[in-house]
DOFIRO-504434 format. One record per residue: x, y, z of N, C-alpha, C, O in turn. Coordinates in steps of 0.2 Angstrom, whole numbers, padded with zeros to 4 digits, always signed. Layout:
BEGIN
XYZXYZXYZXYZ...
END
This chain:
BEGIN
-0064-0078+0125-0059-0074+0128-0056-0069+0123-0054-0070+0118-0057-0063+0126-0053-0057+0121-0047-0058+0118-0042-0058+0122-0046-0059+0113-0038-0057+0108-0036-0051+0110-0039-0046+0109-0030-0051+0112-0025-0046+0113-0022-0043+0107-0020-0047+0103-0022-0035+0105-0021-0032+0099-0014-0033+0099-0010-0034+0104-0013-0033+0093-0006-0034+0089-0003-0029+0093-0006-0024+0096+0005-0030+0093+0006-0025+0093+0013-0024+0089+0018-0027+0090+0014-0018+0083+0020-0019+0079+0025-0017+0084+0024-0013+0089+0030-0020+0082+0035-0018+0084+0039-0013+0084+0043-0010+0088+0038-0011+0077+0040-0003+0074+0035+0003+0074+0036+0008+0070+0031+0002+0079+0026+0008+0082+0025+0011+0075+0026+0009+0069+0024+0017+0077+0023+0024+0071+0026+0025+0064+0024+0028+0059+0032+0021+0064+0035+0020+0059+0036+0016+0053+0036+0010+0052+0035+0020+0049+0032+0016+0042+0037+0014+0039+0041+0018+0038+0040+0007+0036+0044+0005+0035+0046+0008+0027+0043+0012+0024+0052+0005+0024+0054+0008+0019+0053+0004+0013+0055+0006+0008+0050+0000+0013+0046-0004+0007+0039-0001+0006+0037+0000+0000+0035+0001+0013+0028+0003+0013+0030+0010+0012+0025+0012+0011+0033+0014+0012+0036+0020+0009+0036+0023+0002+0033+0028-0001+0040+0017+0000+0039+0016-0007+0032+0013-0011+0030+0016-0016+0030+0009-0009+0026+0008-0011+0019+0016-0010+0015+0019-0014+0021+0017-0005+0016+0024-0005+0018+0029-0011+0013+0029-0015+0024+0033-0012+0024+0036-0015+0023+0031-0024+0020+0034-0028+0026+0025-0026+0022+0023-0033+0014+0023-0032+0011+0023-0037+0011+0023-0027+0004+0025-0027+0004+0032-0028+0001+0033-0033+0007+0036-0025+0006+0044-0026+0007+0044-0031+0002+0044-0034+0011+0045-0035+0011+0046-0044+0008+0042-0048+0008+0043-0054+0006+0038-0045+0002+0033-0050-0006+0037-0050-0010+0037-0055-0007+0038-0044-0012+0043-0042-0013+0049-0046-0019+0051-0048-0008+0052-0047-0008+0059-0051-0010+0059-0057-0014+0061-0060-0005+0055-0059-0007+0052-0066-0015+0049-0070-0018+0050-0075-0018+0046-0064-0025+0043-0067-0029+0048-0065-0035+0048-0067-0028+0054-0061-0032+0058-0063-0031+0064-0067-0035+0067-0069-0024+0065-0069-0025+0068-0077-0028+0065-0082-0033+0068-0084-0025+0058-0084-0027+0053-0089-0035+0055-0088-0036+0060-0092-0039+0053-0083-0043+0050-0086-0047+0058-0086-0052+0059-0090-0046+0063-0082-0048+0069-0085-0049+0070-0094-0053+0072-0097-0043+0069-0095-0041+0070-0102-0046+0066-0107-0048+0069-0112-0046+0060-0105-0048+0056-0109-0057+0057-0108-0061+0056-0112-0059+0059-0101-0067+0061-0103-0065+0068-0109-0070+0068-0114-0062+0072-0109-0063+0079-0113-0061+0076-0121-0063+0078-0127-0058+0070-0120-0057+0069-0129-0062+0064-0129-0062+0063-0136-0069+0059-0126-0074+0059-0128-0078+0061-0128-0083+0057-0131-0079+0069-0127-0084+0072-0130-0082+0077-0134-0087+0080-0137-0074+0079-0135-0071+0083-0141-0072+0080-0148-0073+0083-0153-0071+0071-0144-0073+0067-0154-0080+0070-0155-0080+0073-0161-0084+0069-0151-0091+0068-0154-0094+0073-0156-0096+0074-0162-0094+0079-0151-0095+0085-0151-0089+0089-0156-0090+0095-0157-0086+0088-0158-0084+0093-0164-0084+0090-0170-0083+0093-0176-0084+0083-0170-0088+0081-0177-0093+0081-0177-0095+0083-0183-0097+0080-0174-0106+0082-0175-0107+0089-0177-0112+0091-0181-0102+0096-0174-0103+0101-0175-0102+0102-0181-0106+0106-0183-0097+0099-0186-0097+0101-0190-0102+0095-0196-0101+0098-0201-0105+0090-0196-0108+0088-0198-0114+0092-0199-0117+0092-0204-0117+0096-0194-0122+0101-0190-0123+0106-0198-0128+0108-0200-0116+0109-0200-0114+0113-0203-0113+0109-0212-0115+0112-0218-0111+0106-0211-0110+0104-0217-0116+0101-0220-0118+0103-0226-0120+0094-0216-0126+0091-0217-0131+0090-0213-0134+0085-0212-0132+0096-0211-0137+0098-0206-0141+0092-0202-0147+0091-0200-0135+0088-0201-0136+0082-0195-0137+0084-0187-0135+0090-0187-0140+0082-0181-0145+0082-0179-0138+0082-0172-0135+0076-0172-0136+0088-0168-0131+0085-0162-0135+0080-0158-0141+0081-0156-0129+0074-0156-0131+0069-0151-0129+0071-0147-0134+0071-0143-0122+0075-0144-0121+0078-0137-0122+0084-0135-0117+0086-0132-0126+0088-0137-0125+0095-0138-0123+0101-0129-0124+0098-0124-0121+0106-0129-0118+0106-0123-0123+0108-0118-0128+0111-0121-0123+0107-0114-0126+0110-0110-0132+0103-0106-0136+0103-0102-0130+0097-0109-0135+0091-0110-0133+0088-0101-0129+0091-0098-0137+0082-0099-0135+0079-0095-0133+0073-0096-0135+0070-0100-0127+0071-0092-0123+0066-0092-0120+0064-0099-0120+0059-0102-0115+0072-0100-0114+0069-0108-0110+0066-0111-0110+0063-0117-0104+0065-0104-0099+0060-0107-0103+0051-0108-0101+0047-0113-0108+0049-0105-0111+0044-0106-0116+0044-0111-0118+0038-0112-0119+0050-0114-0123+0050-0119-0115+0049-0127-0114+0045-0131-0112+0053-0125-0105+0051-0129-0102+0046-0130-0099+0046-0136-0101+0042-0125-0101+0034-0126-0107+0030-0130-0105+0025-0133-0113+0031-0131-0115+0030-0131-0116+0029-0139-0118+0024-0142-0114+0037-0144-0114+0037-0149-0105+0034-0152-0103+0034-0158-0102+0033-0147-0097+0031-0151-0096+0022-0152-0092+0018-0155-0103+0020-0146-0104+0014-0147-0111+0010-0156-0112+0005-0159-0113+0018-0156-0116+0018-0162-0114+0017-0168-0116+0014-0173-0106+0021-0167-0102+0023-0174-0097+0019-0175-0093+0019-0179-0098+0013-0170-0091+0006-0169-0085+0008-0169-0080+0004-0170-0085+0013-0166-0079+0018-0163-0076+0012-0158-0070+0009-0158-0082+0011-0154-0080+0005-0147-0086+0000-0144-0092+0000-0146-0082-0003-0139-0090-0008-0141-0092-0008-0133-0087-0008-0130-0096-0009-0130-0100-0009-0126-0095-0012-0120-0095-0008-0115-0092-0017-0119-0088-0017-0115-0082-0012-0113-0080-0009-0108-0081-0012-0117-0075-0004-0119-0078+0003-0115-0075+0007-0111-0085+0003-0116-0088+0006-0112-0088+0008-0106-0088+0013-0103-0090+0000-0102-0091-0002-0096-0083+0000-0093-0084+0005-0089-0076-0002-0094-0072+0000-0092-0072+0006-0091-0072+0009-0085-0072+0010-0099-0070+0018-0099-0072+0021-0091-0069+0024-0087-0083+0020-0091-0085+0022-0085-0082+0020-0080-0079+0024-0076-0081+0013-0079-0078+0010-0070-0069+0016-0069-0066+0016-0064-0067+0020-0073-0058+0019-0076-0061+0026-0070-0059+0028-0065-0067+0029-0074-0069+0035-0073-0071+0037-0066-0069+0042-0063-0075+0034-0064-0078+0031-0058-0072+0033-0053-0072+0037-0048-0068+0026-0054-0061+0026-0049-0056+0032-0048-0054+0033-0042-0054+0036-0055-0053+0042-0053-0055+0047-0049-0052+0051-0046-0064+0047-0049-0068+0049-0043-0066+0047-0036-0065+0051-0031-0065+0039-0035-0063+0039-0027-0056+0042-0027-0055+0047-0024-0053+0041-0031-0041+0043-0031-0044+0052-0029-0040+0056-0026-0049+0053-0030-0049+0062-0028-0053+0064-0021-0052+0068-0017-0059+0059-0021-0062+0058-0015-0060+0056-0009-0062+0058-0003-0056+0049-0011-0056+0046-0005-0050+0044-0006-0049+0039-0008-0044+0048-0005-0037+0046-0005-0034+0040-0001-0032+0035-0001-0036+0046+0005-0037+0041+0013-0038+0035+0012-0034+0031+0014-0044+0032+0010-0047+0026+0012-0042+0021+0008-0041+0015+0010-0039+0025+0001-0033+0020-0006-0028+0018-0003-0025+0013-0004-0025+0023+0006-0018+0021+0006-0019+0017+0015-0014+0016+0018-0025+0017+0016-0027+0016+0023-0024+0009+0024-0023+0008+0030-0022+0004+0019-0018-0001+0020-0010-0002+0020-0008-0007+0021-0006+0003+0020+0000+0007+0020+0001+0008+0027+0006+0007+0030-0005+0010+0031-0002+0014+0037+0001+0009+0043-0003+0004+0044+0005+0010+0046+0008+0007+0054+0002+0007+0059+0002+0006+0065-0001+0008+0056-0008+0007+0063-0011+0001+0061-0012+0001+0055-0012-0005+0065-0015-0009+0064-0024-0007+0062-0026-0011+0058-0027-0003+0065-0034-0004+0068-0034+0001+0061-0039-0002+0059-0033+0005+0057-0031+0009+0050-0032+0002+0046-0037-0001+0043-0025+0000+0045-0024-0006+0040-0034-0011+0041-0038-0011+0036-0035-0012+0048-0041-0018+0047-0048-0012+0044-0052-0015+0041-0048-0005+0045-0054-0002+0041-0052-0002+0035-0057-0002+0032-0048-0002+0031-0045-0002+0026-0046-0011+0021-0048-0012+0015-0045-0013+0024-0046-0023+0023-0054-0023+0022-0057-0025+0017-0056-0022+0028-0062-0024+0028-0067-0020+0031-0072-0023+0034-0067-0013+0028-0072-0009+0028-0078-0009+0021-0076-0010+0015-0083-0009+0022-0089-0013+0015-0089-0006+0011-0091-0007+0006-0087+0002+0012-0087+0006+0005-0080+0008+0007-0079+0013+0010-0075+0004+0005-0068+0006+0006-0064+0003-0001-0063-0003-0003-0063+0008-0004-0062+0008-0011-0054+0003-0013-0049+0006-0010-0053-0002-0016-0046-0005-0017-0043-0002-0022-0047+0002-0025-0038-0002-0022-0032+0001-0027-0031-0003-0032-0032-0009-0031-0030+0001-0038-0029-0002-0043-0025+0001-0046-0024+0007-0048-0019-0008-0047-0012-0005-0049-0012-0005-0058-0009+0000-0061-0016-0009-0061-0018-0006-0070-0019-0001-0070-0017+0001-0075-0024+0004-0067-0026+0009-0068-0022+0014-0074-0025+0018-0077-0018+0013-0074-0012+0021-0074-0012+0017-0085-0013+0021-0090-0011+0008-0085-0010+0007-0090-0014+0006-0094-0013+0007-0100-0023+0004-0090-0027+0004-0096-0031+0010-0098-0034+0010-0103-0030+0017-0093-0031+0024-0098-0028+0023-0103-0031+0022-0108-0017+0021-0102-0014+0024-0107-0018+0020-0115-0019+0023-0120-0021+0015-0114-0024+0012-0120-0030+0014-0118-0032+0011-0114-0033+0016-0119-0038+0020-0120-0037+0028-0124-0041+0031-0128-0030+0032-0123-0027+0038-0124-0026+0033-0133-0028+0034-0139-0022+0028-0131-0020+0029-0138-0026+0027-0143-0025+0028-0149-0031+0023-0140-0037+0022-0144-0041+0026-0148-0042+0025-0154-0042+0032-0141-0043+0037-0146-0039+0042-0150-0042+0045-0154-0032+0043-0149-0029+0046-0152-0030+0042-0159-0028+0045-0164-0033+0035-0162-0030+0033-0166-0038+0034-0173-0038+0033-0179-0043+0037-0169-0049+0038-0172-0049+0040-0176-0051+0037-0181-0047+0047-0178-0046+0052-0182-0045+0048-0189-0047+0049-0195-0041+0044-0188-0038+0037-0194-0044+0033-0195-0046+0034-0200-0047+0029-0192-0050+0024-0189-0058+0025-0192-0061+0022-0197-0061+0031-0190-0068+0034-0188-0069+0041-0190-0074+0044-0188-0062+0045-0195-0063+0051-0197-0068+0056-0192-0074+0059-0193-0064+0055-0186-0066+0059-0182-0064+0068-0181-0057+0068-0182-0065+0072-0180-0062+0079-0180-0060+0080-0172-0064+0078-0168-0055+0083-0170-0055+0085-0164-0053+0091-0165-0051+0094-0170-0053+0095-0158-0050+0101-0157-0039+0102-0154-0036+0100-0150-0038+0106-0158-0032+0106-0154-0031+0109-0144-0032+0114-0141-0028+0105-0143-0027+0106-0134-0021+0105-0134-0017+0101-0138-0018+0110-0126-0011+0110-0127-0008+0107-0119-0003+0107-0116-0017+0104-0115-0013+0099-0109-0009+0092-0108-0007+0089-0104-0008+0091-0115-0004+0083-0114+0003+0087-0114+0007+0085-0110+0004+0091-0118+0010+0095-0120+0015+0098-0111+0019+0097-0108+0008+0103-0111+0009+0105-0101+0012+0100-0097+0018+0101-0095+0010+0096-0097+0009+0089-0093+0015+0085-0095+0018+0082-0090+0018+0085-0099+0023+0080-0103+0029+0077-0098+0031+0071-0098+0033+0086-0094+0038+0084-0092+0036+0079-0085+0038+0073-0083+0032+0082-0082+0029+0078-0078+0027+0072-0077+0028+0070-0071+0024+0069-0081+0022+0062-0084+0028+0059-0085+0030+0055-0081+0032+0061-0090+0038+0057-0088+0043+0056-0086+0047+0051-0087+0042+0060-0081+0047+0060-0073+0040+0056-0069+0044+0051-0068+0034+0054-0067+0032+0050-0064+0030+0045-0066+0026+0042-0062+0032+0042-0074+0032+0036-0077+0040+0034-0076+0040+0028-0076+0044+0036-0075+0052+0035-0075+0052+0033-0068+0055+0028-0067+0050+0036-0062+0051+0036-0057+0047+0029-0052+0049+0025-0048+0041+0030-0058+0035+0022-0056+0039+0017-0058+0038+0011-0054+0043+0018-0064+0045+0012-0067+0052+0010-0060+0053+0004-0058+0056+0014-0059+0062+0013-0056+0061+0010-0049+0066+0007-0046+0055+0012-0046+0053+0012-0040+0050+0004-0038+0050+0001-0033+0048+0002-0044+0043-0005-0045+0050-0011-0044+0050-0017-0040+0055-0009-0047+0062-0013-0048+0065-0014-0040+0067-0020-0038+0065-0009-0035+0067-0008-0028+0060-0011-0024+0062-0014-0020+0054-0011-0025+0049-0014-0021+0051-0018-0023+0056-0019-0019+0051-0023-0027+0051-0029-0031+0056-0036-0025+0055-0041-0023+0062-0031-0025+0068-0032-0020+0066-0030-0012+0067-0034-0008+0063-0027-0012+0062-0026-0004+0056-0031-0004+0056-0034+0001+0052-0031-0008+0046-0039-0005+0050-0043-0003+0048-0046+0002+0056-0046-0008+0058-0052-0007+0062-0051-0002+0062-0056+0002+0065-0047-0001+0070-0047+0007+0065-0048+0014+0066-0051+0019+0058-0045+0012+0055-0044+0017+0051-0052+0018+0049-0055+0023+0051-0055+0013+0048-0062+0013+0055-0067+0016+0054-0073+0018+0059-0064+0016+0065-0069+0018+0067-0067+0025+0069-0071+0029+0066-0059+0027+0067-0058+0032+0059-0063+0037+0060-0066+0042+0053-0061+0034+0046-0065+0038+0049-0072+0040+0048-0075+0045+0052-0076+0033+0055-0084+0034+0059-0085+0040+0058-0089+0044+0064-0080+0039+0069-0083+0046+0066-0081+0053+0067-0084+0058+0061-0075+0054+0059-0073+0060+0055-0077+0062+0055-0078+0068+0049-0082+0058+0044-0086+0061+0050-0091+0061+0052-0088+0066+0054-0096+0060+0058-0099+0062+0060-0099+0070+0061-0103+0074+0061-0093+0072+0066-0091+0078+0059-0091+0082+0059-0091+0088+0052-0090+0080+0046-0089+0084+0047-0094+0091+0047-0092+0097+0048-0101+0087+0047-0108+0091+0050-0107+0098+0056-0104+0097+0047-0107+0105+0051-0110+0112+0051-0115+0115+0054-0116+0121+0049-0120+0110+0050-0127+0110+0053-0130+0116+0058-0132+0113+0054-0133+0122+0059-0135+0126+0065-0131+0130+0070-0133+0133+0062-0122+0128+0066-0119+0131+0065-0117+0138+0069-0113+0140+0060-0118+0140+0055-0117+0147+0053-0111+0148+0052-0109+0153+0052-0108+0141+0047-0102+0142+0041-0103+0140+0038-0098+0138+0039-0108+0140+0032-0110+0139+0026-0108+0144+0027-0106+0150+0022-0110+0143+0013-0107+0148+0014-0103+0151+0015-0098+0148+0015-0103+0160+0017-0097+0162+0021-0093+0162+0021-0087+0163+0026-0100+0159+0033-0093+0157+0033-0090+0152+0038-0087+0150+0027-0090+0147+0029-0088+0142+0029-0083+0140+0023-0081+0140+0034-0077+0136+0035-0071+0135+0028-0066+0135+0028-0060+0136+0022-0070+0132+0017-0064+0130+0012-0065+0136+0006-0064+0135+0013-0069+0143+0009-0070+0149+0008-0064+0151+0012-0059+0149+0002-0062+0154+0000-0057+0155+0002-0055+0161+0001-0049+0163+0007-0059+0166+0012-0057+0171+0016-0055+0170+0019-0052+0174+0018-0055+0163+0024-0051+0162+0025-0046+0159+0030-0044+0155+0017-0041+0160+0014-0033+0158+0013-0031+0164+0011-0035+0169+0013-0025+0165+0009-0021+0167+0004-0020+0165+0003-0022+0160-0002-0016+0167-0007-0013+0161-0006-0009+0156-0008-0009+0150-0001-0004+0159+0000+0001+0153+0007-0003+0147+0010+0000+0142+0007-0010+0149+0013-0015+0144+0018-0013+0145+0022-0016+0143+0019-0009+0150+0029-0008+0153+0028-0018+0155+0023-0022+0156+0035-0018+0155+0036-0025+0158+0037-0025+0164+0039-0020+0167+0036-0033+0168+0035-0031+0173+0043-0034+0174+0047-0036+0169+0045-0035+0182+0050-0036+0184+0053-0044+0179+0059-0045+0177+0045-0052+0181+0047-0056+0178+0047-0054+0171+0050-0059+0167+0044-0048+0167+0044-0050+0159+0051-0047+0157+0054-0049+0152+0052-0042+0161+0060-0042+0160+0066-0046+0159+0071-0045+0156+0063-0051+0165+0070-0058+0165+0068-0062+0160+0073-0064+0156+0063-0062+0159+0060-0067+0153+0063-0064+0145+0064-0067+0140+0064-0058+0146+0065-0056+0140+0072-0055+0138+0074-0053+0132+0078-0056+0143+0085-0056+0145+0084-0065+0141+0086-0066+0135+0083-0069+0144+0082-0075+0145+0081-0079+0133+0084-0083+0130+0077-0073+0134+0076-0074+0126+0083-0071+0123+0084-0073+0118+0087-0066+0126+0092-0064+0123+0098-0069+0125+0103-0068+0122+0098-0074+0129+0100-0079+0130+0103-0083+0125+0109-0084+0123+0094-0086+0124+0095-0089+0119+0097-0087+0111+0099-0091+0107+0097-0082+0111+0102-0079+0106+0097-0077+0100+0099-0076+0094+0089-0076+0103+0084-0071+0098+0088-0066+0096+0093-0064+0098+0084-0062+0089+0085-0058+0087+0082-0053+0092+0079-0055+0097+0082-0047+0090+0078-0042+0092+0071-0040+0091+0067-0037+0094+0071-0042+0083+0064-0041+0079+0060-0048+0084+0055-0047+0087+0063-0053+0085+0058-0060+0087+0058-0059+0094+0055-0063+0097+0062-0054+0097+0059-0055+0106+0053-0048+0107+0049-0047+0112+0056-0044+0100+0049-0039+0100+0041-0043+0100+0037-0044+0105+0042-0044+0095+0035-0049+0092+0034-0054+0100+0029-0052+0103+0038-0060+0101+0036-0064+0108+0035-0059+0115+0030-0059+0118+0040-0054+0115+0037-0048+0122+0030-0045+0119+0026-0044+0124+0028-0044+0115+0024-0039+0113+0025-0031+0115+0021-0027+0116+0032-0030+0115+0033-0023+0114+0035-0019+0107+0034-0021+0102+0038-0014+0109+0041-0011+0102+0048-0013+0102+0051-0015+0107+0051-0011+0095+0059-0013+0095+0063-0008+0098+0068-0010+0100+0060-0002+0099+0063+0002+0103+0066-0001+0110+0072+0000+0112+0061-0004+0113+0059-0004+0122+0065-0009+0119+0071-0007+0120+0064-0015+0116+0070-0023+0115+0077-0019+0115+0081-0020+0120+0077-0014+0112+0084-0011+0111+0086-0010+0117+0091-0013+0119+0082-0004+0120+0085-0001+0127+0086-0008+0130+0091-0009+0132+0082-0013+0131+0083-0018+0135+0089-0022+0132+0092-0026+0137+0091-0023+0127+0097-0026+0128+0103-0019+0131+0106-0019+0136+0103-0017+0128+0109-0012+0131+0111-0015+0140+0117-0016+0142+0103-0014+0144+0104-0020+0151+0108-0024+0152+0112-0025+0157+0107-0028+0145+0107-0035+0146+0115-0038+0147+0119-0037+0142+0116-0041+0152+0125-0044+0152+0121-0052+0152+0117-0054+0155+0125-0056+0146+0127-0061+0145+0132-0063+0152+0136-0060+0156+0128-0071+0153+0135-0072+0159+0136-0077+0156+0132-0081+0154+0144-0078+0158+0145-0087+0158+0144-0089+0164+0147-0086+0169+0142-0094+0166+0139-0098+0172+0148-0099+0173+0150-0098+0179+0151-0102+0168+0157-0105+0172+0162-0099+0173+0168-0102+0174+0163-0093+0173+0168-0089+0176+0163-0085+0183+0165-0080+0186+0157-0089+0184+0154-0084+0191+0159-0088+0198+0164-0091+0196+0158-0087+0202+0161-0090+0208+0156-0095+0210+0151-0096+0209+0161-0098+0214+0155-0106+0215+0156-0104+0225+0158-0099+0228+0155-0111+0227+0152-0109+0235+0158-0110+0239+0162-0114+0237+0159-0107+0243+0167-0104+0246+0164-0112+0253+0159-0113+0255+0168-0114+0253+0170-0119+0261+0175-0118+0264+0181-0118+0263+0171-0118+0268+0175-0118+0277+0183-0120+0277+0184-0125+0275+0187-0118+0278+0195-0120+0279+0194-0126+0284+0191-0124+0289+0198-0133+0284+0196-0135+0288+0205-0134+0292+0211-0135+0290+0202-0133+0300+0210-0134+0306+0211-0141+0306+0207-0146+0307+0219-0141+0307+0220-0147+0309+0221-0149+0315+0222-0145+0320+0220-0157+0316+0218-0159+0322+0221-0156+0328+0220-0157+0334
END
């Protein structure tokens, strides 16, 4: 039997945890592809301007000379010769590099799990070249940045003076300041959002309240095709405000949006059974 597509409750609208969470992805974003631009231009700035001067001084033989193929990896490769780093160190640096290629490539695919579209989110989950995010990214550059900043001491390496970290500066720590601030508010909104999930699966239950099988909210009698509700899915859905659901858990058991729950309570009049009128009887004449 076909499963019935979910349907959120909050249509198009992207909530304010997923928001956030979006925009600490956008600068985190930003960041890993400076970083790791930077940090290829200073693996081949070590090597290549100490070899140049080697070249000159002890007419040593360039390992990366320009114009070569694949030099940042022939560069790694010499700095894995000079115990600069070790072979694992390697493997990251490339995979760090790599990733920065999808964050430019394939942004789309990074946040396809963010989106209010259900059929978005499931390409996103379980799409087989659909790239995961990675939230270390941003921190293991930074160690890598200060790894080699620290060569020069280390591995009497020469570099060239550059003035993008400087450019760059105000920026970085406005979207390190902002990542950090941001991480403290998601933190707090999972937890509300994991407390608000706790109490709405609670309120799921219709246990003995006679909306079960065919009465029950999500029966296919009480849609239409196009999901307006029909006459009985409207009583049914009064019937849940009854009981004293929230609006979030008669979205979810109707299968509509929170929008349509709203306009439907606005309808909706509570009644007390005991102030309706009861059955009028006949005046009786006397004999």
């Amino acid at each position: 039997m076909h499963k019935p597509r979910f349907t959120d409750p909050l249509g198009s609208t992207l909530p304010a945890l997923e928001q956030n969470i979006l925009k600490y992805r956008a600068m985190q974003m930003l960041l890993v592809m400076f970083y790791a631009e930077e940090l290829k231009r200073e693996i081949l700035d070590r090597i290549q301007a100490t070899d140049g001067w080697l070249v000159r001084v002890k007419g040593q033989a360039e390992r990366v000379p320009k114009g070569i193929k694949n030099p940042v990896d022939k560069a790694l490769n010499a700095l894995i010769a000079d115990g600069a780093i070790k072979p694992s160190e390697k493997k990251e640096i490339v995979e760090l590099i790599d990733y920065r290629n999808m964050v430019a490539h394939q942004m789309h695919n990074m946040l396809g799990d963010l989106s209010p579209t259900r059929y978005a989110r499931d390409l996103a989950m379980f799409g087989s070249n659909v790239p995961k995010y990675k939230y270390d990214a941003v921190k293991r550059l930074q160690h890598y940045h200060k790894l080699f900043d620290e060569m020069y001491r280390t591995h009497h390496y020469i570099m060239t003076v550059n003035f993008n970290s400087m450019l760059f500066r105000a920026a970085e720590k406005t979207f390190l300041s902002e990542i950090k601030r941001l991480d403290g508010k998601i933190k707090w909104q999972l937890n509300e959002r994991n407390a608000a999930i706790k109490k709405l699966n609670a309120e799921m239950s219709l246990k003995g309240t006679g909306l079960e099988g065919e009465y029950a909210p999500g029966h296919p009698r009480s849609h239409h095709k196009d999901k307006r509700l029909t006459q009985r899915g409207a009583e049914i859905c009064y019937r849940l405000f009854d009981l004293g659901k929230s609006e979030m858990a008669v979205a979810h058991l109707m299968r509509i949006s929170l929008l349509a729950v709203k306009k439907r309570k606005k309808a909706w009049v509570k009644v007390d059974i005991e102030t309706l009128p009861g059955r009028k009887y006949a005046r009786r004449r006397g004999g």
